[in-house]
C-alpha positions as CSV (number, residue, x, y, z in Angstrom):
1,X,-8.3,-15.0,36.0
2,X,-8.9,-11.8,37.3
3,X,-11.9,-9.9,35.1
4,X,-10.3,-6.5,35.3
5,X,-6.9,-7.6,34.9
6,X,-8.2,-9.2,31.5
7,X,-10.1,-5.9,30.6
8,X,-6.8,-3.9,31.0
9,X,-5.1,-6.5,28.7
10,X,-8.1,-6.6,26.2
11,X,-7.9,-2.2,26.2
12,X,-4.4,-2.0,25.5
13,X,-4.6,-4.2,22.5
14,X,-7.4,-2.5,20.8
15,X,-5.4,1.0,21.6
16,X,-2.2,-0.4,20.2
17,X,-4.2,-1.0,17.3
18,X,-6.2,2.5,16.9
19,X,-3.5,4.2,17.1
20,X,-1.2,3.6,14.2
21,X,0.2,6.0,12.5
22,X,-1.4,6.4,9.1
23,X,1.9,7.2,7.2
24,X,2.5,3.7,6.9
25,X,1.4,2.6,3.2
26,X,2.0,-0.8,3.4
27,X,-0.2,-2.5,0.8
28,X,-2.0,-6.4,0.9
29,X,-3.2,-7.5,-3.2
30,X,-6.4,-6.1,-3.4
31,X,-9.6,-8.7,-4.0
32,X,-11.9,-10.7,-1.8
33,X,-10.3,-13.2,0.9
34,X,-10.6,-16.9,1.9
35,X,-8.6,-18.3,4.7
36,X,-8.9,-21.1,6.3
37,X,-7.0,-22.2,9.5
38,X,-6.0,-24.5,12.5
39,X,-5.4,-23.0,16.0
40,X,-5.2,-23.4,19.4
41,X,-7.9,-22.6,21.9
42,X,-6.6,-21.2,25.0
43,X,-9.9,-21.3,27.6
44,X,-9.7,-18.9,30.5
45,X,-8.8,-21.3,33.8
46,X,-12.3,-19.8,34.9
47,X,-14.1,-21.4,32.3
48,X,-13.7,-25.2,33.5
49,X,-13.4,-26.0,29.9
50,X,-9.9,-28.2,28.3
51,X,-8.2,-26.0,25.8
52,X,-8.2,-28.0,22.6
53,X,-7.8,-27.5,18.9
54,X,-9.6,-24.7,16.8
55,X,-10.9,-24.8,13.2
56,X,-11.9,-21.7,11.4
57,X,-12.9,-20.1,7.9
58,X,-12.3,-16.4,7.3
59,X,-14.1,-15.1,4.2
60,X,-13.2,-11.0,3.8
61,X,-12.1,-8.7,1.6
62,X,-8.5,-7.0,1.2
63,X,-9.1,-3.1,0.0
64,X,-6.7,-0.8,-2.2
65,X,-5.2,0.3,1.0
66,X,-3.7,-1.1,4.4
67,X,-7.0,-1.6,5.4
68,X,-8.9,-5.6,5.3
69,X,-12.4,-6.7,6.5
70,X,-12.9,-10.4,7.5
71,X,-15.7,-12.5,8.7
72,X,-14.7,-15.5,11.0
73,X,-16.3,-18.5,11.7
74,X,-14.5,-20.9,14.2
75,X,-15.2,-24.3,15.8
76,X,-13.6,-26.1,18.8
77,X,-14.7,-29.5,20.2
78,X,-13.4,-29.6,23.8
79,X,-13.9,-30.8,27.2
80,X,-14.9,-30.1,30.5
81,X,-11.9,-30.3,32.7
82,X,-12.2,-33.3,35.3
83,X,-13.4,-35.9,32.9
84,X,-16.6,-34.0,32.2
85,X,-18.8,-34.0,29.2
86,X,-18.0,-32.6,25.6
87,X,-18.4,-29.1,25.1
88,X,-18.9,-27.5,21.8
89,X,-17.9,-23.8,21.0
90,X,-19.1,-21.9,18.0
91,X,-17.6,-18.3,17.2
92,X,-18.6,-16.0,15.2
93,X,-17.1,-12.9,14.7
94,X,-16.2,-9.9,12.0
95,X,-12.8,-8.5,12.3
96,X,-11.0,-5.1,10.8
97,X,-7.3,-5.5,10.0
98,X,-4.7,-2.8,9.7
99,X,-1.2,-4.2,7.5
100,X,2.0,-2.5,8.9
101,X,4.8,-2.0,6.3
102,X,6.0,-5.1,4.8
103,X,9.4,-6.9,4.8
104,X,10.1,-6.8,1.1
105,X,13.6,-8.8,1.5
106,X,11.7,-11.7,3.8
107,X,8.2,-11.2,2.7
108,X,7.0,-10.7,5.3
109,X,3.6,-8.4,6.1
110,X,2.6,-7.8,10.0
111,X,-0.8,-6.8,10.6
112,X,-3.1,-5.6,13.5
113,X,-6.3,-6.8,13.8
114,X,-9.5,-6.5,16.2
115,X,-12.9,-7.4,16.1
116,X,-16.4,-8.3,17.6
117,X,-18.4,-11.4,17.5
118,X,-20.4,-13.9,19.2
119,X,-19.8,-17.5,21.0
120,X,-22.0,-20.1,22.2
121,X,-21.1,-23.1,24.6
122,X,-22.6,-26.2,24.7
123,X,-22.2,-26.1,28.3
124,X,-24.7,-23.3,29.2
125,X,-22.9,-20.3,28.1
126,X,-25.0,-19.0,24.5
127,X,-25.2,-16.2,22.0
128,X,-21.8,-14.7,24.7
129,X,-20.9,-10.8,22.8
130,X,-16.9,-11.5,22.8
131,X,-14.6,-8.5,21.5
132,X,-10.9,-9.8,20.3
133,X,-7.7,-7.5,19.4
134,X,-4.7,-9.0,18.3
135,X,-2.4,-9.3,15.2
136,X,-0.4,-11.7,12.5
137,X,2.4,-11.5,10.4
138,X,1.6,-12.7,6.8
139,X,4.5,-14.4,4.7
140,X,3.8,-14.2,0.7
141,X,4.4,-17.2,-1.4
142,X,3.2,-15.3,-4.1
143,X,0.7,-12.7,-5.1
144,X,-2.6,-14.5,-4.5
145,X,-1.5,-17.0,-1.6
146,X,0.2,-16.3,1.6
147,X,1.3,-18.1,5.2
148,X,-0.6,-16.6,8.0
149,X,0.1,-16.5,11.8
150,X,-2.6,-15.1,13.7
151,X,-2.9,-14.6,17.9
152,X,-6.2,-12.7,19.5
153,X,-7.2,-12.4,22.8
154,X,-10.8,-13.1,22.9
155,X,-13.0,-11.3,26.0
156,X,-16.3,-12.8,26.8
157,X,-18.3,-9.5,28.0
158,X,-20.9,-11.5,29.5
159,X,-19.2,-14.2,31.6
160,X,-15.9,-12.6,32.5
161,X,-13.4,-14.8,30.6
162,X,-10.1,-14.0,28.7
163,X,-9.6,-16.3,26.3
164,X,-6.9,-16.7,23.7
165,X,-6.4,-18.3,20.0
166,X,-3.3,-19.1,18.1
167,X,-4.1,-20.0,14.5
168,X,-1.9,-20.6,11.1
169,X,-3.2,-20.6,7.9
170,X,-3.4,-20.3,4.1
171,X,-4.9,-17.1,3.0
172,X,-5.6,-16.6,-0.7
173,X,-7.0,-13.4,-2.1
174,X,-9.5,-13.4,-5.6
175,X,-11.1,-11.3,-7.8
176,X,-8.6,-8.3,-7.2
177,X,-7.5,-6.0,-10.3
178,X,-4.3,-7.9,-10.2
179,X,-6.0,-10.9,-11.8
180,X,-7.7,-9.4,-14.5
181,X,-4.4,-10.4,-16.6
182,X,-1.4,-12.8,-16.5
183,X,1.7,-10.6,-17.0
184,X,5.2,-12.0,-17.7
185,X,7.2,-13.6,-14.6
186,X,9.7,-10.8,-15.4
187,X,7.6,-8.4,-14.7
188,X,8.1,-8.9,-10.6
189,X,10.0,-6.4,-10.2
190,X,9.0,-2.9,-12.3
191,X,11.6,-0.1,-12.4
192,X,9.3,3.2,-13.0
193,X,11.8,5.8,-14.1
194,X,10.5,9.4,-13.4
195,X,13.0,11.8,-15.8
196,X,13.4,15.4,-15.3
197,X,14.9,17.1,-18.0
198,X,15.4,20.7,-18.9
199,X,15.3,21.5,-22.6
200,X,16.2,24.8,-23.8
201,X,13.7,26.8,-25.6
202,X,13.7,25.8,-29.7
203,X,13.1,28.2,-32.1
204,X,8.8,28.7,-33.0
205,X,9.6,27.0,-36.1
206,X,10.8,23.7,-34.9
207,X,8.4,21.6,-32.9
208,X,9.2,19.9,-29.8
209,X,10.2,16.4,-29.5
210,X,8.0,14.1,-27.5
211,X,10.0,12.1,-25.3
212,X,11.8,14.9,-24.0
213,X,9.1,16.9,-20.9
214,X,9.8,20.7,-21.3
215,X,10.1,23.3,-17.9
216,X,9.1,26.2,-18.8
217,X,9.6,29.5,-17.1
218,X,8.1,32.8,-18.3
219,X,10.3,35.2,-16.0
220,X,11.6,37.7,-18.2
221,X,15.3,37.7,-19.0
222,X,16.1,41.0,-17.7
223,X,14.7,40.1,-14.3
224,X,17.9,37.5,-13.9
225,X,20.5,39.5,-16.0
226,X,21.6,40.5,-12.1
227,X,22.9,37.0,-11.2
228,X,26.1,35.7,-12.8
229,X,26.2,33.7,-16.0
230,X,28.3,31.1,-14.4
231,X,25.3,29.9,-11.7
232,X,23.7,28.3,-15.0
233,X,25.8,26.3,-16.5
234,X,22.9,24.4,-18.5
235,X,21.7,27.4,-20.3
236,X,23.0,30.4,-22.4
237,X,21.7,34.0,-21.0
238,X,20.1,35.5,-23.7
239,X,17.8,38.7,-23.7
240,X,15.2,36.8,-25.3
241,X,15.3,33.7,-24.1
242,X,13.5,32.5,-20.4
243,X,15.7,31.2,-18.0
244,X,15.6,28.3,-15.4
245,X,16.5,29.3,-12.6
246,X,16.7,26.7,-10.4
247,X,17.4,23.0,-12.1
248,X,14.7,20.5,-11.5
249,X,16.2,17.1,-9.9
250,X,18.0,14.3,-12.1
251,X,16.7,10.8,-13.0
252,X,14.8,8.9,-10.3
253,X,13.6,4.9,-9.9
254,X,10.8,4.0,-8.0
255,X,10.1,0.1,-8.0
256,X,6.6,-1.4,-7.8
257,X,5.9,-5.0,-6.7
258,X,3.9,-7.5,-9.4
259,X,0.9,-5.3,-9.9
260,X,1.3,-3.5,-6.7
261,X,0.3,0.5,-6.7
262,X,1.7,1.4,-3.2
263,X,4.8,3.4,-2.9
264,X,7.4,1.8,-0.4
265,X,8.6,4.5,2.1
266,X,12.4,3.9,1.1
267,X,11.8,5.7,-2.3
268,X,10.4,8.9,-0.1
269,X,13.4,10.7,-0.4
270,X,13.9,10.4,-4.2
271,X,9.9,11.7,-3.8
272,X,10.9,14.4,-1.6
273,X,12.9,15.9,-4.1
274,X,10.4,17.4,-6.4
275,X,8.8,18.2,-3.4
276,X,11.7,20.6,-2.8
277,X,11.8,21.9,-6.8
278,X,7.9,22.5,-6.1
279,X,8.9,24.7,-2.7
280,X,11.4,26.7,-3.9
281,X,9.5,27.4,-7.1
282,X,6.3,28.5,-5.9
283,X,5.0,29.1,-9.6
284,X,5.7,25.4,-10.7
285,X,3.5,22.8,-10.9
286,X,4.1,18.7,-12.1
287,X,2.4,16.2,-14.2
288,X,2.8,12.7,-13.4
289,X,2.5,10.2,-15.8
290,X,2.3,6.4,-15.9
291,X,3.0,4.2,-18.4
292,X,3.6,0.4,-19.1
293,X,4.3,-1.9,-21.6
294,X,2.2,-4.2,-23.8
295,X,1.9,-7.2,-21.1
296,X,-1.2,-8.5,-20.2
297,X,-4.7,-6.9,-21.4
298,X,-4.2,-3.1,-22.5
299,X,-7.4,-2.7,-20.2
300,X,-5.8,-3.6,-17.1
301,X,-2.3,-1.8,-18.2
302,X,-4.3,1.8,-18.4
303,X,-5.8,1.4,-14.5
304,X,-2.2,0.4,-13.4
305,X,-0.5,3.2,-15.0
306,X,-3.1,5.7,-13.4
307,X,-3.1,3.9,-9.7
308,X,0.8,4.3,-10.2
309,X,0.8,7.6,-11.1
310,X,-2.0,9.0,-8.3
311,X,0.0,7.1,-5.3
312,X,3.1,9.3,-6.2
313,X,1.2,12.1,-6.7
314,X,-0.5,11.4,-3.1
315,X,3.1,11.4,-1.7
316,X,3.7,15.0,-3.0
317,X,0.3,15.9,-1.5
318,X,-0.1,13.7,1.4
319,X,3.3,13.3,2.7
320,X,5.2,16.7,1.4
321,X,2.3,19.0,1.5
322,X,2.8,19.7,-1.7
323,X,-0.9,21.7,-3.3
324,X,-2.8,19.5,-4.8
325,X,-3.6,22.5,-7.0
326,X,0.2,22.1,-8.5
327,X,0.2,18.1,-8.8
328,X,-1.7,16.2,-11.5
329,X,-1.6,12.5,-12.2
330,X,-2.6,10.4,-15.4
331,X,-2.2,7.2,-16.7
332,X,-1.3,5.9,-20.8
333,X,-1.4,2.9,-20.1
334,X,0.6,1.1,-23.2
335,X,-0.5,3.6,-25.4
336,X,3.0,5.4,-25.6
337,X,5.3,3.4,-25.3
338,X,9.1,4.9,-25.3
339,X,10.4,2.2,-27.7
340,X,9.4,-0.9,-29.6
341,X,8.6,-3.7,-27.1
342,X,10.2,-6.0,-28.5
343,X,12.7,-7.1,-26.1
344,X,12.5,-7.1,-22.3
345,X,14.8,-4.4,-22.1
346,X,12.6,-2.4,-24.2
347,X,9.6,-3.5,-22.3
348,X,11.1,-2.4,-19.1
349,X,12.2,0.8,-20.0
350,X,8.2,1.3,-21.0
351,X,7.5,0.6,-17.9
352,X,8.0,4.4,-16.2
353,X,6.3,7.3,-14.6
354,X,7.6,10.1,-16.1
355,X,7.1,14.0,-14.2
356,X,7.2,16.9,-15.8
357,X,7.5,20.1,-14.1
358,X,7.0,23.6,-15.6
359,X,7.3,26.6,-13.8
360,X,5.9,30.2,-14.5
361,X,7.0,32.5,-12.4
362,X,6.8,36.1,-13.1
């Protein structure tokens, strides 16, 4: 095989890899990685070497993001072509992956992936630098333990050979945050609710009641007397009372995987509408709070609340360009809950990120 030809090949894969777009959020469990495999190893005509079967062992670890480092270890007993004697091939290498927004209705998570390593051939050819891009798609059985498909193409710098490996295996993940508790089956699905309601300003007297987040807006009343009562239908115009002027958006669900913190890009647009409320009040700012039920260990419920709460938050920020100045995150864990969990349709309706926006424009 050509040697530049295979260098072109070899630099396109590792730019198709560089260069994707970090707005995808897609998000593996987070926790250290074993994966063991059986592949295919495709040796470059050059090499004089049978392809044959391949044996590997990934140990890595799976961060909090899209983001996966793995080391590799793989073995291939083969031949040399024309009846020749056994050749043995050791690789090692260390890999970065990068996991592309998942399939939630198949499962299905593809991934890019490239790496460099080393290779030695019984043959003659030893301690060979090899650099290898490629990709996968991962299929979840369940949160710990997936199906993986893995192809690289594998170029040995020294000798001038494009090889290739196709592998499938069983990749399970440990020690992630996720397993720091055993929460119901039901939980699989989690519908957050995030509520935005307006309550009208109560007299000093009477204090406020708790489940109910309050917008408040300190324009005076006389500075709105201009516009017509009928644009507010919500609220009475009164000389002393503060007025909203513009109405903060209705109920919203955002639904988390099984102990997942990422927020899928088809809730964006129920996201992007308190990034609108935040633009056209420029005086407004939002608090976002996360809260669960009592499954599971209250330790591990308070760390989910806040991951949940800070991903939607980095959406405003992040995505919307809302100021970071004007969004704030924080998690109660199980500490408050709405009602009594004593069902499992109490226990979901725990289970919420509420945001509550207050404005002060003057």
């Amino acid at each position: 095989m050509s040697f530049n030809i295979a260098k072109r090949t070899l630099l396109s894969s590792i730019i198709a890899a560089s260069s994707v777009s970090t707005l995808a959020l897609a998000q593996q469990q987070e926790g250290f990685t074993v994966t063991p495999s059986i592949g295919y190893y495709n040796m470059d005509s050059d090499r004089d070497t049978k392809d044959d079967t391949a044996y590997s062992l990934g140990l890595g670890y799976q961060f909090n993001n899209p983001w996966a480092v793995e080391f590799v270890y793989l073995n291939a007993d083969s031949k040399q072509s024309g009846g020749g004697g056994d050749v043995d091939v050791d690789q090692y290498r260390l890999d970065g992956l990068y996991h592309l927004p998942s399939i939630n209705s198949l499962n299905l998570t593809p991934y890019l992936a490239a790496g460099v390593g080393t290779a030695d051939f019984s043959n003659g050819s030893n301690n060979n630098t090899q650099v290898n891009a490629g990709g996968g798609l991962k299929y979840a059985i369940n949160d710990t333990v997936s199906l993986r498909a893995d192809f690289r193409l594998v170029d040995d710098i020294e000798d001038h050979h494009l090889d290739n490996v196709t592998s499938l295996g069983v990749q399970m993940t440990f020690g992630g945050s996720s397993n720091n508790s055993t929460p119901s089956t039901n939980d699989s699905v989690e519908a957050y609710e995030q509520s935005y309601t307006q309550a009208e300003p109560e007299p000093a007297a009477q204090p406020q009641q708790a489940e109910q987040p309050e917008v408040i807006n300190s324009e005076p009343a006389e500075q709105v007397q201009e516009e017509p009562i009928a644009a507010s239908p919500m609220t009475e115009k009164t000389p002393q009372q503060p007025e909203i002027v513009a109405e903060p958006p209705g109920k919203i669900n955002i639904q988390f995987g099984l102990n997942k913190t990422n927020v899928e890009q088809k809730f964006y647009p129920e996201i992007e509408k308190i990034a609108i409320f935040l633009k056209e009040n420029p005086g407004s700012t939002v608090m976002i709070e996360g809260h669960t039920d009592n499954s599971g260990a209250a330790s591990y419920n308070q760390k989910l609340s806040e991951k949940r709460a800070k991903a939607i938050a980095e959406v405003l920020t992040n995505t919307f360009e809302i100021s970071a100045t004007r969004v704030e995150a924080i998690g109660y864990g199980e500490e408050r809950p709405f009602v009594e969990n004593d069902t499992e349709a109490h226990r979901e309706a725990n289970r919420r990120v509420v945001a509550i926006i207050s404005t002060s424009e003057v």
